[in-house]
N, C-alpha and C positions, 0 to 999 in steps of 0.2 A: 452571475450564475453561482450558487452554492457550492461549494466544496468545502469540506470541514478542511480542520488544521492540520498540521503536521504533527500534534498532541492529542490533538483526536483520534486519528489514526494509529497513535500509539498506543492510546486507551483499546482501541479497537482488537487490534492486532494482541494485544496482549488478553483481551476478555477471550480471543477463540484459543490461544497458543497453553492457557494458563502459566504465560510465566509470571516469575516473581516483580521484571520489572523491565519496557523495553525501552531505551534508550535511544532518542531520534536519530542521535549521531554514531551508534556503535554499528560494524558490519554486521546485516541480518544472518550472512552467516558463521558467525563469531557468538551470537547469542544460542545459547546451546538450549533454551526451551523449545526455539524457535526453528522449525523444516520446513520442507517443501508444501506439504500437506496442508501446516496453519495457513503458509501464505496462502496457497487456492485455496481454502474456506475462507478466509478472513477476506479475497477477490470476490469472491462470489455474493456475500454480504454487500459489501461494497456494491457489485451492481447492481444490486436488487435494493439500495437504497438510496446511489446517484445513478439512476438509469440516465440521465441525458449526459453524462461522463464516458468517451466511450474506452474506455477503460477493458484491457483482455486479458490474458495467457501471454502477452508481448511485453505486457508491461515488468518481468522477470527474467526476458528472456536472454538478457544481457549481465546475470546479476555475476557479480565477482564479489571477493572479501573487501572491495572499497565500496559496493551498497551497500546506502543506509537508508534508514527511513524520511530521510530527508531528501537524499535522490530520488525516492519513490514518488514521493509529496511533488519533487519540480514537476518529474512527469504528468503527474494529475492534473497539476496548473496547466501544460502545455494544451495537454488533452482537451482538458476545458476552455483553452482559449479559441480552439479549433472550432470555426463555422460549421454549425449542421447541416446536413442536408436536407437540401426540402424537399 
């Protein structure tokens, strides 16, 4: 199943946030380009271009100053490794 990287994701997130530079392993929220707001735009991208990822609004809903974009990333693996429904 496709899932981009965890650099990809940083490209990403950094193309809606305009920041200077997001770093996989720094807490999202410790990067001060970086709010609430990029993160749902930058979710929302996201599902609209891994729709079979099922990927929400949950996937932040735990986030403290030790998320990073790398915890982000495990969950998307997880997500994607989760059997669809038929």
């Amino acid at each position: 199943m496709e899932l981009p990287t965890v650099e990809e994701l940083a490209e990403q997130l950094q193309a809606v946030s305009g920041a200077a530079e997001v770093d996989v392993d720094a807490a999202l929220q410790q990067i001060s380009d970086i709010d609430s707001l990029d993160l749902m735009e930058w979710l929302y991208g996201f599902q609209n271009k891994y729709p079979h990822i099922p990927a929400d609004e949950s996937l932040f809903s735990d986030i403290d100053d030790a998320t990073t974009l790398r915890t982000v990333h495990a969950k998307l693996v997880a997500l994607a490794a989760q059997p669809t429904e038929a």
